[in-house]
C-alpha positions as CSV (number, residue, x, y, z in Angstrom):
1,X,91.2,-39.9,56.1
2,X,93.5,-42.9,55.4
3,X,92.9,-46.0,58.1
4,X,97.3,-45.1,57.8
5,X,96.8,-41.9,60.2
6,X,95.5,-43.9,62.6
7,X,92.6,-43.0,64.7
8,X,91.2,-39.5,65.2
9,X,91.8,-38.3,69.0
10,X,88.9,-37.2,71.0
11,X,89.1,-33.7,72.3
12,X,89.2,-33.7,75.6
13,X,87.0,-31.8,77.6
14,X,88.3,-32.3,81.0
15,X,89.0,-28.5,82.2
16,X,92.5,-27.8,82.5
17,X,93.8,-28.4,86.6
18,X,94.1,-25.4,88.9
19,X,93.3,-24.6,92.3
20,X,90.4,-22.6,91.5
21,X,88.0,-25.3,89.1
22,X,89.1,-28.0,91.8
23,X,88.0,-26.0,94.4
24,X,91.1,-26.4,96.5
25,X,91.5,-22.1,97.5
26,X,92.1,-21.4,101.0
27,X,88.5,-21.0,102.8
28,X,87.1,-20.4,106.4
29,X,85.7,-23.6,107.4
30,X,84.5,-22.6,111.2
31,X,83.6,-25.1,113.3
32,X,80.4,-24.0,115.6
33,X,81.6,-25.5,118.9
34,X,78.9,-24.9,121.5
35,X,81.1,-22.3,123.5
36,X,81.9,-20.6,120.0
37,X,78.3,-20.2,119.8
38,X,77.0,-19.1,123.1
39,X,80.1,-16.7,123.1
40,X,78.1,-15.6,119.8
41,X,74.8,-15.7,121.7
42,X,75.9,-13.7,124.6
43,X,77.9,-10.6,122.6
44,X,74.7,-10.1,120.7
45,X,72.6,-9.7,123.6
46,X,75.7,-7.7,125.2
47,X,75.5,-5.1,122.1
48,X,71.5,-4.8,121.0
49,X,70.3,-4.4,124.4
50,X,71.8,-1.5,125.0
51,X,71.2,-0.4,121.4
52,X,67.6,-0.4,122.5
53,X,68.1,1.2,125.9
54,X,69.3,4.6,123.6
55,X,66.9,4.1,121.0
56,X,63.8,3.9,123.2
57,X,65.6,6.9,125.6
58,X,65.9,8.8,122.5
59,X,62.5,8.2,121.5
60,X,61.3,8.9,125.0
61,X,62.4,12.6,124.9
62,X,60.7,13.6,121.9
63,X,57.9,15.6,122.6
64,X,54.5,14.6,120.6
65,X,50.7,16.3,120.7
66,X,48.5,14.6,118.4
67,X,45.1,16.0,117.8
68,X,42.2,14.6,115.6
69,X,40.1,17.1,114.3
70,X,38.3,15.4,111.0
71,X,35.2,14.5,113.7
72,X,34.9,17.4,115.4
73,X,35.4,20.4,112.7
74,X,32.3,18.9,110.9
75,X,28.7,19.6,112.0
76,X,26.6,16.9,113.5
77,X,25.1,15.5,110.7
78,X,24.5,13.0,108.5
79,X,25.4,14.1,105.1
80,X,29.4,15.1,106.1
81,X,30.6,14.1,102.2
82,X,28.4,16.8,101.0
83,X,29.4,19.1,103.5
84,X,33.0,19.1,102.7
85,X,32.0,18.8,99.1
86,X,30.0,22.1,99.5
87,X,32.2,24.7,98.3
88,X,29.7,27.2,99.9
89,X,30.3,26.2,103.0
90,X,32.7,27.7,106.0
91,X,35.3,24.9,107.1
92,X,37.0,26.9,109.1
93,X,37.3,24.6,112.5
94,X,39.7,26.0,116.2
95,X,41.2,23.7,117.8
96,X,43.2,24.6,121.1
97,X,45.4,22.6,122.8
98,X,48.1,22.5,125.6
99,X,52.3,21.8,125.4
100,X,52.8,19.3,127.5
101,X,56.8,19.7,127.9
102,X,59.0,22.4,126.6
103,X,59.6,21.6,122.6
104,X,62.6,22.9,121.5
105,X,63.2,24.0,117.9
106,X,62.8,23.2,115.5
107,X,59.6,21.9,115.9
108,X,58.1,20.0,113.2
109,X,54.0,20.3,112.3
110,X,52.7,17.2,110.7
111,X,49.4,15.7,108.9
112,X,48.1,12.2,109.7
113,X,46.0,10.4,107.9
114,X,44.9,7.0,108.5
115,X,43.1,4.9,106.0
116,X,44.4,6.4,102.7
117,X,45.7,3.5,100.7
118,X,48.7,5.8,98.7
119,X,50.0,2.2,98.1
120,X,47.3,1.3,95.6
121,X,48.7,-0.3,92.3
122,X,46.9,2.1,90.0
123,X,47.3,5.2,92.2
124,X,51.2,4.8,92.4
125,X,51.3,4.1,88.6
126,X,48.7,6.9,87.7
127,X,51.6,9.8,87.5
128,X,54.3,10.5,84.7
129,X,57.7,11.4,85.7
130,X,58.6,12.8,82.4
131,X,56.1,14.8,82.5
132,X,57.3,16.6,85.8
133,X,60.7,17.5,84.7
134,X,60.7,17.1,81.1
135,X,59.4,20.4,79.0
136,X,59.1,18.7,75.9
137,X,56.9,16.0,77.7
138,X,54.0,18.1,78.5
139,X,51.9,16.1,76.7
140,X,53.1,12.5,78.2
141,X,49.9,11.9,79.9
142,X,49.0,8.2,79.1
143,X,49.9,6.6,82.5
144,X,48.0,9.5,84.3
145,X,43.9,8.1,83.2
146,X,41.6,9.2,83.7
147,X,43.6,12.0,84.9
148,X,45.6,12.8,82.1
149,X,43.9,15.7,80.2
150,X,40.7,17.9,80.6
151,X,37.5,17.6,78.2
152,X,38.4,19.3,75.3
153,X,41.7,17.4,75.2
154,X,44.7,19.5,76.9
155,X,47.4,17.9,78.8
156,X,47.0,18.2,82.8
157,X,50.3,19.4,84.7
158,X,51.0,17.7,86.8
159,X,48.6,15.1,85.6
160,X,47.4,11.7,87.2
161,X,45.7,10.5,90.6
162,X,48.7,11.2,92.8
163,X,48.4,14.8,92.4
164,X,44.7,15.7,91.7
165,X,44.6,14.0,95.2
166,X,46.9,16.8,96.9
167,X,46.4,17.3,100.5
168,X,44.5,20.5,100.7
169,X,43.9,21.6,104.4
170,X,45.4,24.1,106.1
171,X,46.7,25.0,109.7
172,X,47.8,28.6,111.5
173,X,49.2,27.7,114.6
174,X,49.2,30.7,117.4
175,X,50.4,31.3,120.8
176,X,49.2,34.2,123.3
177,X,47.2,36.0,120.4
178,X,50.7,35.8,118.3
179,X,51.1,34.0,115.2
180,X,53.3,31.1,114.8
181,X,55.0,31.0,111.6
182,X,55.2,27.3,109.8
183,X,58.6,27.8,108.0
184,X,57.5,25.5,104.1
185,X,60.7,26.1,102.9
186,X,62.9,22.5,102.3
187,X,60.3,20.1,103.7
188,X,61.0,17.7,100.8
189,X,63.9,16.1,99.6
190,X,66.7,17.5,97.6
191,X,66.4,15.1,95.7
192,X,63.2,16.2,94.1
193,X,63.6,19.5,94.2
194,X,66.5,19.0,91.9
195,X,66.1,16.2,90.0
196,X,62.9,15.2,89.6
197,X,60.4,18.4,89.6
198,X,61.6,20.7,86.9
199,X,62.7,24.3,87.0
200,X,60.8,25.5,84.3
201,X,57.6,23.3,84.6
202,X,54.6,25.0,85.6
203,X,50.7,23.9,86.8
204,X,48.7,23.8,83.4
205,X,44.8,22.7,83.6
206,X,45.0,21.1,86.8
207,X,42.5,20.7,89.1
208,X,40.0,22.1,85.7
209,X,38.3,18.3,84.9
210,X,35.3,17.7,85.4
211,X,36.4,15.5,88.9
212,X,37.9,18.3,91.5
213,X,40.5,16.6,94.3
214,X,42.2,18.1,96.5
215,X,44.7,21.1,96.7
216,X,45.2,23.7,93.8
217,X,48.4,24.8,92.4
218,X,50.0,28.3,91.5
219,X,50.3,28.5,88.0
220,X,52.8,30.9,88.0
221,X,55.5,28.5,90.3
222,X,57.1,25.9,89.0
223,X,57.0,22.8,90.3
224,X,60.4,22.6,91.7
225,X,58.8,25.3,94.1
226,X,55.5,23.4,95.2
227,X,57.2,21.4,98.0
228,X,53.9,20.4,99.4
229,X,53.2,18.6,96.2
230,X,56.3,17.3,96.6
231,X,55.9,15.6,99.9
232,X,53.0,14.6,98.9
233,X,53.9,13.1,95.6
234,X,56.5,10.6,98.0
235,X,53.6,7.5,98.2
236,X,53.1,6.0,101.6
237,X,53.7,2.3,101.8
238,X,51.3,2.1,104.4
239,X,47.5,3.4,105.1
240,X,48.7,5.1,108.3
241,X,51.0,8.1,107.4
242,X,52.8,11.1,108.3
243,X,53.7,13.7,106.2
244,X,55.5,17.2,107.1
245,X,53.7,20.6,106.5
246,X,56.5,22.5,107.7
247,X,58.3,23.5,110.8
248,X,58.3,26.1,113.7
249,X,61.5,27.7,114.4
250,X,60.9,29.2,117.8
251,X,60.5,26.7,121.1
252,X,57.5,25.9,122.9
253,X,57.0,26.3,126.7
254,X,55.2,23.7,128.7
255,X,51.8,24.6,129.3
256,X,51.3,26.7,126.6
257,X,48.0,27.3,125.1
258,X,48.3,26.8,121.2
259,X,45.3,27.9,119.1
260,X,45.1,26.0,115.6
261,X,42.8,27.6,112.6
262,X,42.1,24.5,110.5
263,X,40.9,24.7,107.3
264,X,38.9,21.3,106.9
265,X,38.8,20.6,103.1
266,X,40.2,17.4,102.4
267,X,37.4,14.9,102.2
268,X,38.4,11.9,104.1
269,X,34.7,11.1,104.9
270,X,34.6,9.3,101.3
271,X,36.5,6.4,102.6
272,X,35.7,6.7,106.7
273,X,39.4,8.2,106.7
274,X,40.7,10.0,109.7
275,X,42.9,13.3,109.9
276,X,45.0,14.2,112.2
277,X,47.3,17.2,113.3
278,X,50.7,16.2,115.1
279,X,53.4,18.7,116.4
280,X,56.9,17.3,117.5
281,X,60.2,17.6,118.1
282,X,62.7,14.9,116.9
283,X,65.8,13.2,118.3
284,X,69.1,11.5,116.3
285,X,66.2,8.6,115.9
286,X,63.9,10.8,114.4
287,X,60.6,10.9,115.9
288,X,58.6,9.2,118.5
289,X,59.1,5.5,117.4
290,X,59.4,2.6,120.1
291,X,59.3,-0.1,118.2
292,X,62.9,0.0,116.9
293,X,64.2,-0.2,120.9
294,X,61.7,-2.6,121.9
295,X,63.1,-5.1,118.5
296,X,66.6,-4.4,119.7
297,X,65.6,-5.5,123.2
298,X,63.4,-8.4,122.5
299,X,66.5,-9.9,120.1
300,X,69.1,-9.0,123.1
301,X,66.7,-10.8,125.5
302,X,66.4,-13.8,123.3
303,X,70.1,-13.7,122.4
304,X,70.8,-13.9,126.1
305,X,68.2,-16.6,127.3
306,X,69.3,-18.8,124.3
307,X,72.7,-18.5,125.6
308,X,71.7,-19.6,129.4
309,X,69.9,-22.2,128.4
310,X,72.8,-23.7,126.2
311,X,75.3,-22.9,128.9
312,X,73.2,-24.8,131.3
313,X,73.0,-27.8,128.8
314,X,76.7,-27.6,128.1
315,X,77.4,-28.0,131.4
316,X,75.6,-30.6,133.1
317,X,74.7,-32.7,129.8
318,X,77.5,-32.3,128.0
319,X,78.7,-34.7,124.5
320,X,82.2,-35.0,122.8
321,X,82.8,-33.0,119.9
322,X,81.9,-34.8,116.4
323,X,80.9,-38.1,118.4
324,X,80.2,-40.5,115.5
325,X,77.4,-42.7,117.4
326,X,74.9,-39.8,117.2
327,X,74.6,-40.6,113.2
328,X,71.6,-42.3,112.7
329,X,73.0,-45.1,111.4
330,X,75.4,-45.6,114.1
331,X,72.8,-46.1,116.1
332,X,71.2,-49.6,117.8
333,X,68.3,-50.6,115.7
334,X,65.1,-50.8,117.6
335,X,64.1,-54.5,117.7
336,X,61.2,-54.1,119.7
């Protein structure tokens, strides 16, 4: 370039002006004044309070019998793994209990089992979702070790630790010599009975290793059918958790005498586990659950006392608005 065209212009790289890059749009700058926020304070307290009034109400009224059987529908003794272990044995335990309030139907018949760590990092991960509604992925079995195929080599269905640990016990509920029936029939979520459990996927070689678990399967339903594996194939984040076996469409009278026949297979005496049946009705909150009313309380309560307490200081040791000599460096320097 000839020294006759002068010199070469920088590019500039200053962004072009608008409103936007300058940050000049129209915003909601809200000053918290102190009445703006105990009139904040105050509504909240106004609102969850009684929130948690109808909450713990509603969770009130449901209707709840919980019976632990794992510790009585074993004999005294000693060796109570091999016992349940024994397939030789008779686990068949009656358990009898009384209604304490009418339960209208539907009434919903839970298991409970506290202990069981379904939240383990290699149980949840020890299962293959391909597998379960996938035809062609029969044979997809590498996240399911060492519950992925038998001995000789074939593919388990459904394989991995989630299911060979299927919940296995069983309950007939009866009232006045006359069986209740436990309807089974959409006790898990659409969800999986559609989308994720397939049609034309059927139990092969489970439960055939050489390590039995729990339940066994009909190999001649598929598994969009086996609702109880299923529910039980939904993990619990937690070691204490429910899970539905089914429901009772017919109300129970208070004082009623219910007779349960347990079958006591599942082995919870591995890990010092506990099982538990629980029968109960549910409300627009779901079941019995006080700890959602008592939060919505205990933040109304707080919202209200904060809002006192900065009333009272408001009032009788009030400061101006934006008062410049409560900046630090506004203030007189301590000479002492």
């Amino acid at each position: 370039m000839s020294s006759e065209d002068g010199p070469s212009k920088k590019v500039s790289r200053k962004p072009r002006y608008s409103r936007f890059t300058q940050q000049e749009l129209p915003a909601c700058k809200p000053i918290l004044t102190p009445a703006l926020v105990i009139g904040i304070l105050m509504c909240l307290g106004i609102i969850f309070i009684p929130i948690g009034l109808l909450a713990l109400s509603a969770s009130e009224n449901v209707v709840e019998v919980v019976d632990r059987y794992d510790d009585v529908c074993i004999p005294s003794t000693d060796q109570k793994v091999g016992f349940i272990k024994d397939p030789a044995t008779n686990k068949t335990c009656i358990r009898t209990f009384t209604i304490p309030k009418k339960m209208r139907k539907p009434v919903y018949v839970y298991y409970q089992l506290d202990n069981f760590y379904q939240n383990h990092r290699r149980y949840v991960k020890s299962r293959s979702d391909r597998q379960l509604w996938n035809p062609k992925a029969e044979s997809s079995t590498t996240p399911c070790d060492p519950e992925g195929q038998t001995g000789d080599g074939k593919p388990i269905v459904p394989c991995g630790l989630i299911a060979w640990s299927l919940f296995n016990d069983t309950y007939m509920l009866s009232k006045n010599d006359a069986a209740l029936q436990i309807n089974k029939k959409d006790i898990a979520w659409r969800s999986d009975r559609t989308h994720k459990f397939g049609s034309n996927i059927y139990p092969k070689n489970f439960q055939n290793g050489t390590l039995i678990g729990g339940g066994k399967l009909d190999e001649s339903i598929p598994l969009s059918q086996q609702e109880d594996l299923m529910v039980w194939m939904r993990t619990s984040a937690l070691p204490t958790f429910r899970k539905l076996y089914g429901r009772i469409e017919t109300d129970l009278e208070a004082n009623e005498k219910i007779t349960v026949t347990i079958q006591n297979n599942y082995n919870t005496y591995s890990f010092n586990g506990k099982k538990k049946l629980v029968i109960s009705t549910a409300t627009w909150i779901g079941g019995k659950n006080d700890f959602i009313g008592k939060m919505y309380m205990a933040v109304g309560g707080t919202s209200i006392v904060l809002g006192v307490i900065f009333s009272l200081l408001y009032v009788f040791k009030p400061r101006p608005l934006g008062d410049p000599s409560y900046l630090s460096w506004n203030k007189s320097p301590n000479l002492d």
